[in-house]
C-alpha positions as CSV (number, residue, x, y, z in Angstrom):
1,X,0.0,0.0,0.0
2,X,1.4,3.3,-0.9
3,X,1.2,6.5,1.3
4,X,-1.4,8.2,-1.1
5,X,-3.6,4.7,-0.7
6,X,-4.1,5.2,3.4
7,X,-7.1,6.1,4.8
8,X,-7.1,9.6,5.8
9,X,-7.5,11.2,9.7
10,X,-9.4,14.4,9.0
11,X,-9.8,16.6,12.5
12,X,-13.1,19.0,12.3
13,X,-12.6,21.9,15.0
14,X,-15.0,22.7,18.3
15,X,-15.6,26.0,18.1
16,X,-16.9,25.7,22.0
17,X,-13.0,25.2,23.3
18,X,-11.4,28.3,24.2
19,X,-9.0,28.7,20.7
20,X,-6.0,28.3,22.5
21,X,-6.2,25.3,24.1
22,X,-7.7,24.1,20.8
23,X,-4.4,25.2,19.3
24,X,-2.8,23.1,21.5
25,X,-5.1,20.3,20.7
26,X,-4.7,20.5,17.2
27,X,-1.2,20.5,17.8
28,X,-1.4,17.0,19.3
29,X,-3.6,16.0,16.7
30,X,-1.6,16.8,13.9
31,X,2.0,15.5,15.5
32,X,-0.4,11.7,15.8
33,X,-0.7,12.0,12.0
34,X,-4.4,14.2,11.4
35,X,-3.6,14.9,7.8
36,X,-6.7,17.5,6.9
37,X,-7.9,20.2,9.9
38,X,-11.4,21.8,9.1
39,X,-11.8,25.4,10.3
40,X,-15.7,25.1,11.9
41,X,-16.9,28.1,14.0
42,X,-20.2,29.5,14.6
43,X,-21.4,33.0,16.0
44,X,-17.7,34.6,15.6
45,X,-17.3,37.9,14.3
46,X,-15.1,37.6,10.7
47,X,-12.2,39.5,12.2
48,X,-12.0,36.9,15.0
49,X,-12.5,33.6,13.0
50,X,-10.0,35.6,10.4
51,X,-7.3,35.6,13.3
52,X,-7.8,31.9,14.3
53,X,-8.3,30.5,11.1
54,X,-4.2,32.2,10.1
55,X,-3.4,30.6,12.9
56,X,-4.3,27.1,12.6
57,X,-3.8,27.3,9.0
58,X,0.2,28.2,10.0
59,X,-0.1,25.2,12.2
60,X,-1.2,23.0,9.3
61,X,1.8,24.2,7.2
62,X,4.3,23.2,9.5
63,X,3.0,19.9,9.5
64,X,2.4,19.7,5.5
65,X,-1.2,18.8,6.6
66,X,-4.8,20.3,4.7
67,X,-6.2,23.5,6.1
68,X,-9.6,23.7,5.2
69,X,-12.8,26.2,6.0
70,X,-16.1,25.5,7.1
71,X,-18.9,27.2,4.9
72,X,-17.2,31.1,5.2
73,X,-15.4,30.8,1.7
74,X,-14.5,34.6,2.6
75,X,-12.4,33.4,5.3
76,X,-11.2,30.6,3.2
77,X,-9.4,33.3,0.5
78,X,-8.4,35.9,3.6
79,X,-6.3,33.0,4.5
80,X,-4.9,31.5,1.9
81,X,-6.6,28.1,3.0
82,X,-6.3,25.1,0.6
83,X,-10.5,24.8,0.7
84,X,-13.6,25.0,1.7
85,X,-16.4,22.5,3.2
86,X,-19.7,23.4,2.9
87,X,-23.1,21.7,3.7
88,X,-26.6,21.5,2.0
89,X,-27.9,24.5,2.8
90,X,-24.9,26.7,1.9
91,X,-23.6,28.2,-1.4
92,X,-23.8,25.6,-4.6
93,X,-20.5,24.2,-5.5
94,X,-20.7,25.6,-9.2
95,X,-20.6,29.0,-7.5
96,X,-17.6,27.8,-4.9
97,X,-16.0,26.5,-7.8
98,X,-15.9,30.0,-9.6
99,X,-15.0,32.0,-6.0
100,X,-12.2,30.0,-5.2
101,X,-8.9,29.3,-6.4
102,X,-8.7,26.2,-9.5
103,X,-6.6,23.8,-7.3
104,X,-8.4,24.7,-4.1
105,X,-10.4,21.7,-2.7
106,X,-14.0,22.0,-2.0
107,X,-15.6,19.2,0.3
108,X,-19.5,18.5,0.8
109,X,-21.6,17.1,3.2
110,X,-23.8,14.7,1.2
111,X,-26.8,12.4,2.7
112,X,-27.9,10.4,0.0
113,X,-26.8,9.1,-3.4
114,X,-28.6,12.6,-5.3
115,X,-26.7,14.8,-3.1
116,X,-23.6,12.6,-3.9
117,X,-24.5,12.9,-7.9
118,X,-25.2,16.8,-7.9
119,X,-21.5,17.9,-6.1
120,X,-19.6,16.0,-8.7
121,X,-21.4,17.3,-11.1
122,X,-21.1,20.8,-9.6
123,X,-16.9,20.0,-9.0
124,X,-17.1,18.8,-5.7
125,X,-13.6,17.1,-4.6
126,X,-14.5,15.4,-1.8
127,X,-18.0,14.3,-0.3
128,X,-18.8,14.2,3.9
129,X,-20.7,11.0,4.5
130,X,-23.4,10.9,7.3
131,X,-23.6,11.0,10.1
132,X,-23.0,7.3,10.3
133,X,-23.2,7.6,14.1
134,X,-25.5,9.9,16.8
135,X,-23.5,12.9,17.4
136,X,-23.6,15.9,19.9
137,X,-21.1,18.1,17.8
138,X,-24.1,18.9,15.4
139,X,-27.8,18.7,16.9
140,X,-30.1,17.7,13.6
141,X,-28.1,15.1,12.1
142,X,-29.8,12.7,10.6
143,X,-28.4,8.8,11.0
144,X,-27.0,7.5,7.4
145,X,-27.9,3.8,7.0
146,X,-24.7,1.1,5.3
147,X,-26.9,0.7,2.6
148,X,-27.0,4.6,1.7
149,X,-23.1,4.7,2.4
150,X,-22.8,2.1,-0.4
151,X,-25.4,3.3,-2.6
152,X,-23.3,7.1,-2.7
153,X,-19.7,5.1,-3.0
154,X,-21.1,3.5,-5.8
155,X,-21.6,6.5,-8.1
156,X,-18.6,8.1,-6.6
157,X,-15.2,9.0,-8.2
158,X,-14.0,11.1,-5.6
159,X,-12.8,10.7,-1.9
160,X,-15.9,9.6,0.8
161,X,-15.2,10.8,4.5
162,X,-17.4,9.6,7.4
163,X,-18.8,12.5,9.5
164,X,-20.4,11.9,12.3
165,X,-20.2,10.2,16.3
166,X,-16.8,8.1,15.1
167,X,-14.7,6.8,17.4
168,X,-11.7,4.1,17.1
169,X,-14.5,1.5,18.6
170,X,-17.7,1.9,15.8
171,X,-15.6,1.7,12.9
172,X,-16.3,-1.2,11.5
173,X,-15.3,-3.5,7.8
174,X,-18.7,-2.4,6.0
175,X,-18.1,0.8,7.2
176,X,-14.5,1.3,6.7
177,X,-14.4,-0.3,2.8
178,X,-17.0,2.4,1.3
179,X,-14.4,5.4,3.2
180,X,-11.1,7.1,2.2
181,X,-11.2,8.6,5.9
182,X,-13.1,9.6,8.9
183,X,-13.9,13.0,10.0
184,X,-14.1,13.5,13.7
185,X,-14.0,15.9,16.1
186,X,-15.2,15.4,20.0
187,X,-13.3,11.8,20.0
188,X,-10.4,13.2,19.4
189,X,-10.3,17.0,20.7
190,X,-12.1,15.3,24.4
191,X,-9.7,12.6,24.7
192,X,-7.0,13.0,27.5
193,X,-4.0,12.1,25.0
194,X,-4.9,13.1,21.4
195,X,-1.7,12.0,20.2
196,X,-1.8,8.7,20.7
197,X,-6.1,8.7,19.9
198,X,-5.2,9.9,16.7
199,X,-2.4,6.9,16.4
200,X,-5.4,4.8,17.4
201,X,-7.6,5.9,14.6
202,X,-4.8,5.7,11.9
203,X,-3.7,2.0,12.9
204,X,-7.6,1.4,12.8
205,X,-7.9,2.6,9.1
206,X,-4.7,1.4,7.8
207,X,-6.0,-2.2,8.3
């Protein structure tokens, strides 16, 4: 297996940790082998997510690791970040696609194979399966069934990650062979040693 075939750790950031200690997490995270960090705050002023967003994305550089935006494309370009995620209900991907930079990477959140179909069509990159699991980092997701998982990997050509309530303990085979990598956040940002959770996950999805 090559180092471009292994399953991918992909931190998503809790806006409700004070952002220095979540510097500090994301740190940790990133020294255990988190390859992608997603930027996700809500009810910050521009000029403040602006601040932290230069700041984690200086983190990621040092590490060679993805620095990516949640929904705020503005704050995306301000920062030179290497893309954007965005969900349903924010701006189509066609649009994105024009905004942004032509190698920048633009991830979305998908719930069913017609979701799946219209951001490749639109130039998606990469699609955020779920949530495969119950979840109190976002209150209305909706559970994703395996059989809705395979139905979106199998008109997919582009990289599947699992949102959603994952931990190194849920993950199973029929999970883990319709995934490129797993987004998380509380199982990795709550643990008392992220360094060696994140090792956890990786040795989990490199099997």
């Amino acid at each position: 297996m090559s180092n471009k075939d292994y399953k991918k750790l992909y931190l998503v950031t809790d806006y409700r940790i004070p952002f220095n200690e979540l510097l500090e997490k994301t740190k940790e995270a990133l020294i255990g082998g988190v390859s992608i960090v997603q930027y996700r705050a809500k009810n910050k002023e521009t000029k403040e997510m602006c601040k932290e967003a230069r700041a984690l994305k200086k983190l990621c550089d040092e590490f060679g690791a993805l620095f990516l935006v949640n929904d705020r494309i503005d704050v995306a370009l301000a920062v030179k970040a290497h893309g954007v995620h965005i969900g349903q209900d924010d701006m189509d991907v066609s649009i994105a696609r024009e905004i942004m930079p032509k190698d920048a990477i633009i991830g979305v959140t998908v719930h069913n194979k017609e979701e799946a179909l219209k951001a490749i069509k639109d130039g998606a990159d990469n699609l955020g399966v779920g949530a495969l699991f119950s979840t109190n980092s976002k209150d209305d997701a909706t559970l994703m069934t395996l059989e809705t998982l395979r139905e979106i990997k199998s008109v997919s050509n582009i990289p599947l990650y699992g949102i959603g309530g994952i931990t190194p303990y849920n993950l199973n085979k029929d999970i883990l062979e319709n995934l490129d990598g797993v987004a998380v956040i509380s199982a990795l940002l709550n643990s008392d040693n992220i360094r060696e959770k994140s090792k956890e996950f990786l040795n989990i999805l490199s099997k």
